[in-house]
N, C-alpha and C positions, 0 to 999 in steps of 0.2 A: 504494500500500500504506500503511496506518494501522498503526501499532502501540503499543499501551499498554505504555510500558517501567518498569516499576518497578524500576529502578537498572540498566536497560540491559543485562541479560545475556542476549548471545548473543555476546560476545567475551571469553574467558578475562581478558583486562584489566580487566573488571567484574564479576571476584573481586575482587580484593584481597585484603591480609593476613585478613581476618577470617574468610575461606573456610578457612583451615589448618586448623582445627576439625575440619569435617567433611569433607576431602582426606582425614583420619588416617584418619577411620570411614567412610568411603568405601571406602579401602586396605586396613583391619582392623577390620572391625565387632564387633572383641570386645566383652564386656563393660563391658569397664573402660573402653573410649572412647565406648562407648552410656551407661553410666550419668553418667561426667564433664559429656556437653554434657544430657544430664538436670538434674541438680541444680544447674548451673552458668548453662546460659544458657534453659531452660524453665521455668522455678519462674515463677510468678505476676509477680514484676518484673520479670524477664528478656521475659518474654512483651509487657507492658503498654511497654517503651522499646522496643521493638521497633516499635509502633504508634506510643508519641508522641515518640519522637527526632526531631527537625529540622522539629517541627509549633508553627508560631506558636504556637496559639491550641490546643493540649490539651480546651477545654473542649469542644469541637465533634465529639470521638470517641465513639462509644458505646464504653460500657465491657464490654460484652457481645462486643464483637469479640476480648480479650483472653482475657476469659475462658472462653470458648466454644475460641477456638483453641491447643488440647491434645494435637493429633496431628500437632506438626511435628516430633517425634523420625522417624516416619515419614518425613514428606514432605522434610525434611535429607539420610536417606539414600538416597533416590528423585532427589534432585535431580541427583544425577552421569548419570544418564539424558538430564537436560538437556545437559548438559555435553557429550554426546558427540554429539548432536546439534547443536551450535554451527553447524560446518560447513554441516547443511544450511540452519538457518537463514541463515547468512550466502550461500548461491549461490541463494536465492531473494530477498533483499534487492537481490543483483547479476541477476537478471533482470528482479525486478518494482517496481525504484524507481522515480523518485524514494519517498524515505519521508518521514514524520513522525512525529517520534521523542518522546512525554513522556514528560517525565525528569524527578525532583525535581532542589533545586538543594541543595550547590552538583555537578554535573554529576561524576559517577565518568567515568573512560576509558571503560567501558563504551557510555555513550550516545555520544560522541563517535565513537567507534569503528565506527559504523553509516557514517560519513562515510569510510573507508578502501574502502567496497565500494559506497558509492551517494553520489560526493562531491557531488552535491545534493542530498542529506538536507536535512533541516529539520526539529533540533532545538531542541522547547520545552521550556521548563525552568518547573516551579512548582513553588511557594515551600511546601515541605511535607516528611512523612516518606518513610517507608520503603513505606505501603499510599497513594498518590497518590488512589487512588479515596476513599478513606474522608472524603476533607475538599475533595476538587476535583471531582467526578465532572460538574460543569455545568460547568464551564471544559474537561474533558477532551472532554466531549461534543460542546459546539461544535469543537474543535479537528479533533475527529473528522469531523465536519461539513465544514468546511472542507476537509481531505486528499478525503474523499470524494467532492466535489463537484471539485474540481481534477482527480479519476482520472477520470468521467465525461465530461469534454471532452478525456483523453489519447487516442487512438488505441488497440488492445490493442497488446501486445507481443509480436513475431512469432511466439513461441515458442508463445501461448495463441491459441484459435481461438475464442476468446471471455473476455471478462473484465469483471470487476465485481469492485465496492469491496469488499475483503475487510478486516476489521478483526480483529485480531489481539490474544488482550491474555496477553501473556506475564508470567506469576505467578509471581514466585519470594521464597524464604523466606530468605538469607544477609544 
């Protein structure tokens, strides 16, 4: 199994504190907690550090990807969906591991955490933001490469009466 982690969440420990936000508006999507993370952390520069927090080299973004992405008041409060689904993500990690996990660095619990349910994971870590694709997608690629070439010489897993490299790429917006 391959999976593209961007900050690793399928383990409630790859929340963290910044997830409290939208826990609130998760729990009470009034108004006044839909409008808060509106003007607060969606405005135009909220939007753009989102994409170039923890990115070397900024200049290598397109700027269109910030701009353009204006409907994560939506996808914030869709995301507890994810959330609830953890579970299943994690008892199919535990059937169809080993994994290979990219992660940006430096590594949330989150990615590490793949390692509790399939402890020969194999997490990689590059050296970037929050959208991993947007500035590594040929280093993800190959890696992807790799994991899928190592499934192809595993045997299936008893449980599947057939199997192939299934890549995964789990997208989240916290």
């Amino acid at each position: 199994m391959a999976i593209i982690s961007q900050n690793g969440n399928a383990y409630k420990e790859g929340l963290g504190e910044a997830s409290d936000t939208f826990k609130r508006y998760w729990h009470d999507p009034m108004p006044s907690n839909r409008e808060w993370i509106r003007d607060n952390l969606l405005t135009l520069e909220g939007t753009k550090w989102q994409y170039s927090h923890g990115v070397p080299d900024p200049s290598v973004l397109d700027p269109a990807a910030w701009t353009l992405d204006r409907i994560q008041l939506e996808i914030f409060f869709d995301y507890q969906n994810n959330v609830a689904l953890y579970p299943a993500f994690q008892a199919r990690a535990q059937t169809e591991g080993p994994a290979r996990v990219g992660h940006r660095r430096p590594s949330p619990p989150g990615a590490e955490a793949f390692k509790r349910d399939v402890p020969d994971a194999k997490v990689v870590l590059f050296d970037t933001g929050h959208f991993a694709l947007e500035t590594h997608v040929a280093e993800i690629a190959k890696e992807l490469s790799r994991s899928c070439d190592y499934e192809r010489q595993r045997p299936a897993p008893p449980a599947l009466s057939s199997f192939s490299c299934n890549t995964y790429h789990h997208y989240e917006d916290l």
